[in-house]
KEMIKE-734710 format. One record per residue (C-alpha): x, y, z. Coordinates in Angstrom, 2 decimals. Layout:
# residues N
        c1        c2        c3
         X         Y         Z
...
***
This chain:
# residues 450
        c1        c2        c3
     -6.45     24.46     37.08
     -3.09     24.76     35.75
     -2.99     24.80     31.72
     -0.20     23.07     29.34
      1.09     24.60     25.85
      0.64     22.63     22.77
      3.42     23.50     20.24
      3.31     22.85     16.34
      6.13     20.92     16.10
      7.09     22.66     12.37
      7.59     25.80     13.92
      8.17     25.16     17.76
      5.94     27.80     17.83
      2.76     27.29     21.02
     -0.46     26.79     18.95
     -2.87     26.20     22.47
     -3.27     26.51     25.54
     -5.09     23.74     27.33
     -6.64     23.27     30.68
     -4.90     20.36     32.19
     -7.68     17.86     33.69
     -6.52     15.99     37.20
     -8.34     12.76     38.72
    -10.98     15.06     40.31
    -11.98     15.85     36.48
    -11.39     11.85     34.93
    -13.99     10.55     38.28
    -16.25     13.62     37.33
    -16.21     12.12     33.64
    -16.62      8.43     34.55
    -19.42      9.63     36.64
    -21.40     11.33     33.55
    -20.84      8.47     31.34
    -21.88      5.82     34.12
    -25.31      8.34     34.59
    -25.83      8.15     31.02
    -24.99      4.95     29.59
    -28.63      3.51     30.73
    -30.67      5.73     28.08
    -27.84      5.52     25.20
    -28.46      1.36     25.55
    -31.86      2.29     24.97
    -31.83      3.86     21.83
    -33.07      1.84     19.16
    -30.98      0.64     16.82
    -31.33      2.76     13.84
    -31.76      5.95     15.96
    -27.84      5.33     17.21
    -27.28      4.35     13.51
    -28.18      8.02     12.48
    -26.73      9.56     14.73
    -23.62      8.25     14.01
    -23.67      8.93     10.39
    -24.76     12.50     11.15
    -21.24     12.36     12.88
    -19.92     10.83      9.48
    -21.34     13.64      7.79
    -19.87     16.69     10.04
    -16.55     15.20      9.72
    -16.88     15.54      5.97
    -18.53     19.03      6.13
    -15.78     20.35      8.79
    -12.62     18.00      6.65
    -10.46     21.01      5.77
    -10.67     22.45      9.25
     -9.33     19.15     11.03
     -6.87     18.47      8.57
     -5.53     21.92      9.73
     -6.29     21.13     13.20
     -4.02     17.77     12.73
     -1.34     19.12     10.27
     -0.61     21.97     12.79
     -0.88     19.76     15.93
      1.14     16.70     14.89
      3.16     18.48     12.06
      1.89     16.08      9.03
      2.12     16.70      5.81
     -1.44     18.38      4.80
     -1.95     15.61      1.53
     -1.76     13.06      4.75
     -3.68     14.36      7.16
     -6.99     15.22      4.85
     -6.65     11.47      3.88
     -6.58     10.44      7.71
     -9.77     13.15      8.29
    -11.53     11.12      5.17
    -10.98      7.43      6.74
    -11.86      8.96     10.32
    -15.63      9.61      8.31
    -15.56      6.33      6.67
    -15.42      4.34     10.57
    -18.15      6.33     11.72
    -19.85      5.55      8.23
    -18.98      1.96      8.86
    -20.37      1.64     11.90
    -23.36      3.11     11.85
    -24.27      0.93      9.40
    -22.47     -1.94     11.72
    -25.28     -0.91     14.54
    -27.94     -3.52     13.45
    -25.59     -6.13     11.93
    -24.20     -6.83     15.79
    -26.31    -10.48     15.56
    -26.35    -12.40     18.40
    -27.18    -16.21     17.65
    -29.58    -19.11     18.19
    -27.87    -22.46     19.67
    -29.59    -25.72     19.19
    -30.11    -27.39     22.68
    -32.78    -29.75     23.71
    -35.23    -29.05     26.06
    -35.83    -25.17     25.29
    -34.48    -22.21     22.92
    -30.88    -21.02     23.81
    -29.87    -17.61     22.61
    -26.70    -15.23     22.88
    -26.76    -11.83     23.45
    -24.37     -9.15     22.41
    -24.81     -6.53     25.40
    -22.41     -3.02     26.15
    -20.19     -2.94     28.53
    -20.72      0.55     30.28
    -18.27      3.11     30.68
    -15.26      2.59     28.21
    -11.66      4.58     28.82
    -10.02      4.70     25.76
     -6.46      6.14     25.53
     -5.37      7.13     21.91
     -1.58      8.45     21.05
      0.12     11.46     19.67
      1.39     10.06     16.07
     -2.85      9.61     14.31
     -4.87     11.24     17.34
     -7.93     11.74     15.29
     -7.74      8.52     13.01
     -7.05      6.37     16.57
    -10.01      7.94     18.37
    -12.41      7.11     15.68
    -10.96      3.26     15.72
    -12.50      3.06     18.92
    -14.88      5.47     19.11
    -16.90      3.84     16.40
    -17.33      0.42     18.01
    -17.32      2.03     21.46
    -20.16      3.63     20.68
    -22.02      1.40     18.10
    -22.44     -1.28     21.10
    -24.06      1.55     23.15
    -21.56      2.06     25.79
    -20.51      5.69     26.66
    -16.94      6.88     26.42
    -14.25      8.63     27.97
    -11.53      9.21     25.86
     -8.24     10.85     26.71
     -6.35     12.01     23.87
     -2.18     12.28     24.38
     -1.11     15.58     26.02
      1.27     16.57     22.82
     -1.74     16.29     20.18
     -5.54     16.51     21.94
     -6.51     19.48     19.57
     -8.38     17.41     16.87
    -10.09     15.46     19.48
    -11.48     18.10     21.42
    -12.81     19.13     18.27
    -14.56     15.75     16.99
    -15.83     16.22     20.64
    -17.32     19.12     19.38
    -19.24     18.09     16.41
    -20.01     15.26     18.08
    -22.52     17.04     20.24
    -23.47     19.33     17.44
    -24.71     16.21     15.21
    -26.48     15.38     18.27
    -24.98     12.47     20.25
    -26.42     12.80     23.51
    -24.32     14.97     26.45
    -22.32     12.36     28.81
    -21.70      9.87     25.94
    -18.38     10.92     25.09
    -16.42     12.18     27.63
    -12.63     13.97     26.15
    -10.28     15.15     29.42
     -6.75     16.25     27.57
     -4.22     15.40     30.53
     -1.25     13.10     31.24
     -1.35      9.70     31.18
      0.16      8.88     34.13
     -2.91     11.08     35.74
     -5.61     10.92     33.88
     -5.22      7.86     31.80
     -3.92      5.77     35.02
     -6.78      6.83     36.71
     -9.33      5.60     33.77
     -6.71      1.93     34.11
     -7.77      2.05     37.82
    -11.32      3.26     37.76
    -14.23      0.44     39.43
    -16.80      1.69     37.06
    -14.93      1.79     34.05
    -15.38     -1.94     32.25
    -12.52     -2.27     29.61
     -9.76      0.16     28.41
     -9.26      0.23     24.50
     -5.05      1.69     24.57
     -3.08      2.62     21.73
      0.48      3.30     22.35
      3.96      1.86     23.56
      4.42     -1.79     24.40
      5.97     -0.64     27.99
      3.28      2.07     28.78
      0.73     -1.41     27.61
      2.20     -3.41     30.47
      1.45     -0.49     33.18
     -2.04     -0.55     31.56
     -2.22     -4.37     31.89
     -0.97     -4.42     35.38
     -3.63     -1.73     35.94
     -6.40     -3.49     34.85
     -5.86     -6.54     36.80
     -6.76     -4.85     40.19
    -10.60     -4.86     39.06
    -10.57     -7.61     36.34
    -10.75     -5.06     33.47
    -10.96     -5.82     29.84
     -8.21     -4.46     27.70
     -7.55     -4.26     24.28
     -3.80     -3.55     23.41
     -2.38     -2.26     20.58
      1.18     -1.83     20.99
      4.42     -1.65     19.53
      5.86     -3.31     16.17
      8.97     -3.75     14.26
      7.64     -4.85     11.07
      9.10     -6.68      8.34
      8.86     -5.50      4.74
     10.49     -9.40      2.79
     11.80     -8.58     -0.82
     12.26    -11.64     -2.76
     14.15    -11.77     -5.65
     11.41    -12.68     -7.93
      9.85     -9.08     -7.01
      8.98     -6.40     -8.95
     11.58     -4.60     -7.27
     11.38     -0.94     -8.85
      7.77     -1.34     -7.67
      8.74     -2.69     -4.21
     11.91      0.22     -3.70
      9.88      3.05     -4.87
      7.19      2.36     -2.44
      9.27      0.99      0.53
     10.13      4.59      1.21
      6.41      5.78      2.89
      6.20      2.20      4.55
      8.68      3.68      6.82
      8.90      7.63      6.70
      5.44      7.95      6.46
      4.46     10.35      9.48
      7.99     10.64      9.68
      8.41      7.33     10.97
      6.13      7.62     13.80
      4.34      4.97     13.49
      3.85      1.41     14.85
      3.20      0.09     11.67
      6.54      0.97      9.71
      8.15     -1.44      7.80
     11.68     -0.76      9.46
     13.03     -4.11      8.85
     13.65     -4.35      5.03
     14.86     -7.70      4.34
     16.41     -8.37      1.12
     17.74    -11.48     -0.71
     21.50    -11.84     -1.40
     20.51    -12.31     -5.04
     19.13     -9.26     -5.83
     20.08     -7.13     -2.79
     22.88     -4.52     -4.41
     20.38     -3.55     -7.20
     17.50     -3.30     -4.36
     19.65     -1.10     -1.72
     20.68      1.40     -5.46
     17.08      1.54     -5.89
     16.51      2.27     -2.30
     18.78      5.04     -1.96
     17.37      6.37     -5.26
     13.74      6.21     -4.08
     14.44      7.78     -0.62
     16.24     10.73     -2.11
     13.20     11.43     -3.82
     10.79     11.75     -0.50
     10.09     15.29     -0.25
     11.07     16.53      3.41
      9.73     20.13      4.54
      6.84     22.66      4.89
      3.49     20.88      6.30
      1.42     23.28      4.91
      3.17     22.82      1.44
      0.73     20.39     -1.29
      4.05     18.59     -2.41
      5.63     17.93      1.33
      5.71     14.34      1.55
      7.30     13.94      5.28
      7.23     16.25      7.95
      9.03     17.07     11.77
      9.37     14.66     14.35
      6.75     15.40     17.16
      9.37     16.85     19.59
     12.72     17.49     20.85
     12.87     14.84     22.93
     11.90     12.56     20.52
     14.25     13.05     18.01
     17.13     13.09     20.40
     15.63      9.37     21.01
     15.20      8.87     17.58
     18.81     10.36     16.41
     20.30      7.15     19.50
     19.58      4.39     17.45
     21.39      6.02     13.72
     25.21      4.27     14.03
     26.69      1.58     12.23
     26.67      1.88      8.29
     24.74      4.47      7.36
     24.14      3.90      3.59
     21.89      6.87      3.29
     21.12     10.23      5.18
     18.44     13.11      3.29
     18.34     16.66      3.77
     16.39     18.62      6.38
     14.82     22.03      6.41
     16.68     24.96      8.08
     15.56     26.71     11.25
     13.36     25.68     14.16
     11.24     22.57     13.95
     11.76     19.16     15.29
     13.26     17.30     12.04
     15.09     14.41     11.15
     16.62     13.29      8.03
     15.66      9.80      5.95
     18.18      7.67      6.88
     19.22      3.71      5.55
     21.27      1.74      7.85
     22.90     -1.38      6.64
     22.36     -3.76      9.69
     22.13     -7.64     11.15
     18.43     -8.30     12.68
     21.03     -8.82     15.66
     21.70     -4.65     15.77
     19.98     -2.53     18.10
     18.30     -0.72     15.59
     16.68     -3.81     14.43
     15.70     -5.00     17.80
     14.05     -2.11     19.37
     11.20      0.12     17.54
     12.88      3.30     16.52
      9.41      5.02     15.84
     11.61      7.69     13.47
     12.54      7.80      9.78
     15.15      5.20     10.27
     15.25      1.68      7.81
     17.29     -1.12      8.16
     18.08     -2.99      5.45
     18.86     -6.57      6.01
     19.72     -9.09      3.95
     18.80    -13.04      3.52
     19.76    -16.16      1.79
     16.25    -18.12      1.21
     12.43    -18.23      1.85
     13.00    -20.08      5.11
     15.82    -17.20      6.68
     13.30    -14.73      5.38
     10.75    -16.08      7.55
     12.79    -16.94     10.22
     14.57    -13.31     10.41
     10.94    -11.84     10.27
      9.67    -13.61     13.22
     13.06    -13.14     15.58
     11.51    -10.05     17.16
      9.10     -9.62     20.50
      6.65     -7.46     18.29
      4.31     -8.49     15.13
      2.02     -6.00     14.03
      2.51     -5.59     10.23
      4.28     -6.07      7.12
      4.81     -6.70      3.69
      6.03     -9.51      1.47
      7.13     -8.92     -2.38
      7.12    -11.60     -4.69
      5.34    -12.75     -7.95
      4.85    -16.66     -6.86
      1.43    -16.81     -5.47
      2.46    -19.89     -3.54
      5.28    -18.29     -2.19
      3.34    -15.70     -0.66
      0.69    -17.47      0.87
      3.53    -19.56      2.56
      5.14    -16.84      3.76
      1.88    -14.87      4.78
      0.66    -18.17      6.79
      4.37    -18.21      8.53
      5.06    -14.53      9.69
      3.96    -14.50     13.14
      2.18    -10.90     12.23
     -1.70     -9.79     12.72
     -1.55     -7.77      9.65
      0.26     -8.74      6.03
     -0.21     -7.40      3.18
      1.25     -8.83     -0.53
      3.02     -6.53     -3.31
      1.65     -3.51     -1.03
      2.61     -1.96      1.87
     -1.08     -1.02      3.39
     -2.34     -2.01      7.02
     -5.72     -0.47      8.04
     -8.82     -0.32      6.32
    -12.31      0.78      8.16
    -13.60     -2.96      6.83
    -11.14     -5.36      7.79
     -9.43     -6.04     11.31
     -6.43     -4.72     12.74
     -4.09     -5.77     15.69
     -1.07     -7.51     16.93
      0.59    -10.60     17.38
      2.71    -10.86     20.61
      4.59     -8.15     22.11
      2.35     -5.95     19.80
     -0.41     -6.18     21.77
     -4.29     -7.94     21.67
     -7.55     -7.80     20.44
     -9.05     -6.32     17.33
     -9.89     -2.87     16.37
    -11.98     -2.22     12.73
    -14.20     -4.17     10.73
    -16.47     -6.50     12.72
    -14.18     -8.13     14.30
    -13.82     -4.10     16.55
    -17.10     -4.99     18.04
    -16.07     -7.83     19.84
    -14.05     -5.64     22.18
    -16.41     -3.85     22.78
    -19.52     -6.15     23.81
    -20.10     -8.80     26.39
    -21.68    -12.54     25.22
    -24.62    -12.94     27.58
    -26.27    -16.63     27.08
    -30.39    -17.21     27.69
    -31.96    -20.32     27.72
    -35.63    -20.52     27.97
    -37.38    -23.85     28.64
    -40.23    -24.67     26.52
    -40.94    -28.06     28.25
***
């Protein structure tokens, strides 16, 4: 078995060595979590509920260590990544307590009692990315495993450290062996061979909208379920009734947050005519202020890039008017600077997801350009609007073709409430309640009492 390096991407420096897993490993995998998906159905409700608090609870104990683990791995800041470790505690806290609150339902009919059933599916693949490996992985190892199927989940080559580890005290809080399933390998291996698998029911994916397509395509051959969630090119709408020192002080870390590498940045920041100069002053001021630099470092507020070949990807898309460009560390690491482009939602940079610390700004004349500008992209995953008239902003929310809004914030996930894409960005729901839908099959019963 050959092995592959994992690097810190701070430092450049090799932080792992990992055995590589092949297709003889990923049927191996499917074939333990096929063999041992009968007895996890079994287990009564509020045995699967402890067990996955006891999860819950390990994460907490072990917090500092995967924070490391993920800081190190991914090169996020260390304030960041013990606040993605805390939410990746709250899902499992969420759904254990989500076990026995999976109703099924009664349905009037004459002539007998008809019921609905919410039943597993089997053996799940789920294939989680490089930019919030262990936050992902609990997003759909939560409901994976509150519905009683087993798992395999393949982690992305780049980051598969914190997973592996999860795997770990997964087994230590006492989740059964073959339940969860972790093979670190390449997608095009490992994870196509999940996409392609007969006894694998649905793939839960995470990552590009392209790489979604291949997975799609996949799928077909044995009528697998999918749930998508893909690329986006949010918008983040600043009226000029806004609080707008509020709005350009925070617009900042809806973008550069995890450097940019994320599908949820607001990278689109449309602003009206009226107020736009003051806005893009306030901008400039704001993002000077982000604190670029050490991972390890308490204050660092936005870290490397994940890898060379990223940020030569990344560093394509920065032409036109650059309004704005912040400072980077010195010596080896895979960094990029915060960088404002002045652009037309026509521009390349406001096409195509950038998935770096790049903004456009753009602006707009009225409500109805604002909403029109918003929705002239393939993708709609997220996004903001800022304004102080309610109606306004209930309008707006209702028009932006977008599975995720928020109003006079700039947050997206929460372990409670449900999260996914409109469009290009993908299908389905991961989170709250609405997670265990992807998760489950409907199975209908009618019994005749005549």
């Amino acid at each position: 078995m050959t092995a592959f390096s994992v690097l810190n991407p701070a430092t450049e420096e090799t932080i792992a060595q990992i055995d590589e897993v092949g297709v003889e490993q990923a049927n191996e995998a499917v074939s333990r979590a096929k063999a041992a998906f009968p007895a996890w159905r079994a287990v009564a409700p509020g045995q699967r509920a402890r067990l996955m608090r006891g999860v819950a609870t390990l994460v907490e104990e072990h917090a500092e260590e995967l924070a490391q683990i993920e800081s190190d791995n991914v090169g996020k800041p260390i304030s960041g990544a013990r606040a993605e470790v805390g939410m990746v505690a709250e899902v499992f806290h969420f759904y254990a307590g989500a076990v026995d609150k999976h109703y099924g339902e009664t349905i009037p009919v004459a002539g007998g009692v008809d019921m609905a059933f919410r039943e597993p599916l089997g053996v799940v693949g789920l294939i989680v990315p490089w930019n919030f490996p262990l936050n992902i992985a609990s997003w759909k190892l939560g409901p994976a495993l509150a519905c009683g199927n087993t798992v395999v989940l393949k982690p992305a080559e780049l980051t598969p450290l914190s997973a592996l580890r999860l795997g770990e005290l997964m087994r230590e809080a006492g989740i059964p062996e073959g339940i969860v399933n972790i093979l670190p390998g390449k997608g095009s291996v490992v994870g196509r061979r999940l996409v392609e698998h007969p006894d694998v029911a649905k793939i839960g994916f995470t990552g590009s909208t392209e790489v979604g397509r291949e997975v799609m395509k996949g799928a077909a051959e044995t009528i697998k379920r999918v749930t998508l969630e893909l690329g986006g090119k949010s918008a983040n709408v600043i009226f000029e009734d806004a609080d707008l020192e509020r709005a350009a002080a925070t617009a900042p870390y809806a973008v550069f947050d995890n450097a940019g590498q994320d599908c949820c940045a607001r990278s689109r920041i449309f602003v009206q005519k009226s107020v736009y100069d003051r806005f893009l002053e306030l901008l400039i001021s704001s993002t000077s202020d982000v604190k670029v630099g050490d991972p390890k470092s308490e204050d660092t507020e936005m870290g490397p890039l994940i890898s060379a070949e990223h940020r030569d990807r990344v560093s394509s898309y920065v032409d036109g008017n650059v309004v704005f460009r912040g400072n980077i560390p010195e010596g080896p690491g895979f960094w990029f600077p915060c960088t404002l482009v002045e652009a037309s939602n026509d521009d390349r940079i406001a096409r195509e997801e950038v998935f770096g610390p790049v903004a456009a700004v753009i602006p707009f004349e009225d409500e109805a350009e604002a909403v029109q500008l918003a929705n002239e992209t393939p993708y709609g995953l997220s996004g903001s609007i800022w304004t102080r008239d309610a109606g306004r902003a209930f309008r707006v929310a209702r028009a932006v073709d977008s599975g995720v809004l928020s109003v006079n914030s700039n947050s997206s996930v929460r372990a409670s409430t449900p999260f996914g894409g409109f469009k290009q960005s993908g299908f389905g729901r991961e989170l709250g309640m609405h997670g265990l839908a992807g998760y489950s099959e409907v199975k209908n019963v009618f019994v005749a009492t005549e």
